[in-house]
N, C-alpha and C positions, 0 to 999 in steps of 0.2 A: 650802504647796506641795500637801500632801496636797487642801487644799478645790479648789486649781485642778487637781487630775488628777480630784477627782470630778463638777466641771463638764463637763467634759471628756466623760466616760462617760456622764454623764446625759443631754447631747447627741446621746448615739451616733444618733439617728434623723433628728435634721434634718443632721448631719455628711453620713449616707449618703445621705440626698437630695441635698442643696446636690453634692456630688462625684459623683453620676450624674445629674445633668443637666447638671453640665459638662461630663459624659463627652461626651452626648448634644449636645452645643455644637462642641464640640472636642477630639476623643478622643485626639488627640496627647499631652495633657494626662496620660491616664494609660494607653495604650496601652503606653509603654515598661517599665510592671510586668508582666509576663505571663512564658509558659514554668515553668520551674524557681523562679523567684519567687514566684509561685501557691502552688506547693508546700511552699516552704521558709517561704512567711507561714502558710499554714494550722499549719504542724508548729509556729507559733510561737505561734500561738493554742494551742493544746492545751497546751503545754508551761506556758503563763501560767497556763492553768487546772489542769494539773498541780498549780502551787506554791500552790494554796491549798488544795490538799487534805492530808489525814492519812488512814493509813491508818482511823483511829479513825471518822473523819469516817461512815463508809458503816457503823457500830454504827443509825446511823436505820433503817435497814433492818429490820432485826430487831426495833426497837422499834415499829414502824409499819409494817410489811409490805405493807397493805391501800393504805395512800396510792402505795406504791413500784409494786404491784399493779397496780393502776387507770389509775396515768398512762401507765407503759411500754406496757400493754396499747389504751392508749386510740393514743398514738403510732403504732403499730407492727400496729393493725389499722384505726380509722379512717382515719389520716391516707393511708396507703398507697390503700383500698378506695376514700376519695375519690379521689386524684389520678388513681387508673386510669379514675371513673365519667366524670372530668370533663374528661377528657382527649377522651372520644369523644362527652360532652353539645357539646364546645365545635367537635367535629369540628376537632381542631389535627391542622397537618402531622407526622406520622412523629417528625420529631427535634424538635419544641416537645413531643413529646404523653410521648416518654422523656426527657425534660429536666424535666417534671414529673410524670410518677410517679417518677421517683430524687429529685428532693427532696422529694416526699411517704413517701419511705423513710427519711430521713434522722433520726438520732436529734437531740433537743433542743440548741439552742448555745450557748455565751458571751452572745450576747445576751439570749437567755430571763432568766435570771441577772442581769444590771441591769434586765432590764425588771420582774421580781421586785421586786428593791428598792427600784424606784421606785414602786412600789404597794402597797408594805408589804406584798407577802406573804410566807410562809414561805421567808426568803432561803436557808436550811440544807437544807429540801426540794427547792427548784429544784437548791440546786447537785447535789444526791445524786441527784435525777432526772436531770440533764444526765448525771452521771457513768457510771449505770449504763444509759442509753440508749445513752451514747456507745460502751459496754465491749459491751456485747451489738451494737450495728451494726455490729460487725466480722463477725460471722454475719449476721447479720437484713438490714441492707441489702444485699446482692450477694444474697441469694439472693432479697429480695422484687421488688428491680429485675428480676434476670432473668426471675424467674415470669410479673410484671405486663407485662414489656416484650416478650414471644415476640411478639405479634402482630406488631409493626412493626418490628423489627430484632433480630439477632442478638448477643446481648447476653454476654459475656464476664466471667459471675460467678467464675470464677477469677483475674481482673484485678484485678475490682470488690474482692474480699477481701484481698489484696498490697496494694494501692492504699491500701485502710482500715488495712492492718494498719501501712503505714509511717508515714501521715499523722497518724495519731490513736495506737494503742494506744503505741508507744515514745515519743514526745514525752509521751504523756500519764503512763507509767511513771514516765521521768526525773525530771518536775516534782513526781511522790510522794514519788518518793524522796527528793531534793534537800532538802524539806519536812521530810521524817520525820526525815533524818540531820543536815543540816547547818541546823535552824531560824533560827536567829539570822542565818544572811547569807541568808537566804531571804527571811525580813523585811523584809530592808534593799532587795531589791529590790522584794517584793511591790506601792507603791504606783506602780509603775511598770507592770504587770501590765495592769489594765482599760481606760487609756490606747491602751497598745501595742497591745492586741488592737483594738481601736475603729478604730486610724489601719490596721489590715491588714485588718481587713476591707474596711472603708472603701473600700483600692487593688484589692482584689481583687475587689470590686462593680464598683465605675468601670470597672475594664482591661477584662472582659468587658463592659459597659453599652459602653464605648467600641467593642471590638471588632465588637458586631453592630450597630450604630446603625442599618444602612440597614437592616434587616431588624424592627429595634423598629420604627423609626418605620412601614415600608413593612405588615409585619403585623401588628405587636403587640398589638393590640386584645384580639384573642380572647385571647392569652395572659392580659395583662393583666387581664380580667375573670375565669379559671379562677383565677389566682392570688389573687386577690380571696375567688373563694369559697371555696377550699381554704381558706385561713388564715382566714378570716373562719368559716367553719364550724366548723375548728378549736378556735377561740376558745372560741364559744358553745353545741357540743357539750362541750367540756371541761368545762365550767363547770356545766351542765344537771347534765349527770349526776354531777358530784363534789359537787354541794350537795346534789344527791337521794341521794345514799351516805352522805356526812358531816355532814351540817349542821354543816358548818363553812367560816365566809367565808374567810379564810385559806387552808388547803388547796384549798376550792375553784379560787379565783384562783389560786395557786401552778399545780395541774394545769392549768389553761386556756390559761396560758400558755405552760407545758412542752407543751401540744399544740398547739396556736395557731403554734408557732416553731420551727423547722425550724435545723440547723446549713447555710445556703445555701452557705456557704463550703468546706465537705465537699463537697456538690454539685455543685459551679463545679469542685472537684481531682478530682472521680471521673469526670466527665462529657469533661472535659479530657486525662485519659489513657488512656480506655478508650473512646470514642469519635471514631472519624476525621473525622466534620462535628460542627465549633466551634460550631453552633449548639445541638446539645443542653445545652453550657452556658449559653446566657440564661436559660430556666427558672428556675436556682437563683440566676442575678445579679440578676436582676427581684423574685426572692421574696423574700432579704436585703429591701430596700428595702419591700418592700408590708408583709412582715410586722414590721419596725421602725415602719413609722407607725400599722398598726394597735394596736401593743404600746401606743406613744404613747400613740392615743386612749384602748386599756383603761383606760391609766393616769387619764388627765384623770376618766374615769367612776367606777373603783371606790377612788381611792388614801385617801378615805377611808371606808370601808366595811370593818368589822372585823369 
């Protein structure tokens, strides 16, 4: 059972394709996941990722401070400083152009994390970069959205942080806790964990892919190539400069990909209740999607390379 739940997740990338081009087919298909659903899937990703943590877990920190350093910093000043540059290289409309600066604000996902694994690199790092990216976007994204997003709308970082603080920090509490106190039926669930996260992203890509279809197909372009280069930069800036710091393959890759990958799904819930035109959520639904295939190829490139 356990080898066909890790098929399963190892898939995550052609899953989210194959299910947003159906969207893109026939969005009926997954149109009826959306609203409160949205929400209550994202709190259910966080909570999955909760249960593999320990408090102990985040001791990496402190023994590795510099790697912890680097990525967060690389996240959370790169990724942002692209999404605002390329947001006005790509000259995108108003709600395309804050739909992706807030997912270039967004801390590391679930995803990053098997896309880690699948490349052999430091699975322990990723997840503690996820953790601690995710723990600080409760400040850091509402205030970098707001900053980056004044030019083109009126942006409501007292929202943005409520928003983060339901979706992410208490689901993500609970699942520590759950871990730290009651181990052993924690376990029992855990390979159930990477699966479940996969199939909700997955609905929450598609709903939103379904929801804008006329607007991908009829605009999309230009998004679709900013998106490209934001992750895609991501990527290969991460990587650059964490082998010029560490000379070391491992770490490197680890950080590249924690920059390279955006939590899209966080994105799609913040964009969803704190702005009133649905379309600032494609952004993050599109990026889920570009940034899972590019993870892919990382993969196919470095997975052996140690």
């Amino acid at each position: 059972m356990n080898d066909y739940f890790q098929k399963i997740t190892s898939a995550f990338p052609w899953i989210v394709a194959l299910f947003s081009f159906s969207a893109l087919i026939h969005p009926p298909i997954f149109t009826w996941f959306k609203g409160d659903l949205i929400t209550l899937g994202l709190g259910g990703i966080m909570l999955g990722m909760g249960l593999t943590l320990r408090a102990s877990d985040f001791k990496q920190i402190i023994s590795k401070p510099k790697w912890i350093l680097v990525g967060i910093g690389l996240q959370f000043i790169l990724m942002p400083s692209l999404g605002w540059g390329l947001a006005k290289v790509f000259h995108l409309p108003p709600f395309f152009a804050v739909g992706l600066i807030l997912v270039s604000c967004c801390p590391g996902g679930t995803a990053s994390n098997v896309i880690a694994y699948l490349a052999k690199a430091n699975v322990a790092l990723s997840v503690c970069m996820t953790s601690i990216s995710t723990l600080a976007a409760i400040l850091i994204t509402p205030f970098l959205t707001s900053q980056l997003s004044g030019n083109y709308v009126n942006v409501n970082a007292t929202g943005l942080f409520y928003s983060t603080l339901k979706v992410v920090l208490f689901p993500l509490l609970l699942g520590v806790i759950l871990n730290q106190y009651f181990p052993k039926r924690t376990a029992k669930i855990l390979p159930f964990a990477p699966p479940f996260s996969v199939l909700l992203i997955t609905l929450i890509v598609a709903s939103i892919v379904g929801q804008g279809k006329e607007i991908i197909l009829d605009s999309g372009l230009k998004l679709i190539l900013a998106l490209i280069s934001l992750h895609l930069t991501g990527f290969v800036m991460g990587f650059l400069i964490s082998i010029c710091l560490f000379k070391n393959w491992s770490v490197a890759k680890t950080i590249s990909i924690e920059v390279g990958m955006q939590n899209s799904g966080l994105g799609v819930v913040l964009a969803r209740e704190n702005f009133t035109n649905p379309m600032v959520a494609i952004p993050a639904a599109v990026s889920s999607l570009i940034h899972s295939l590019l993870g892919s190829l990382f993969v196919s490139l470095f997975k052996g390379k140690k």
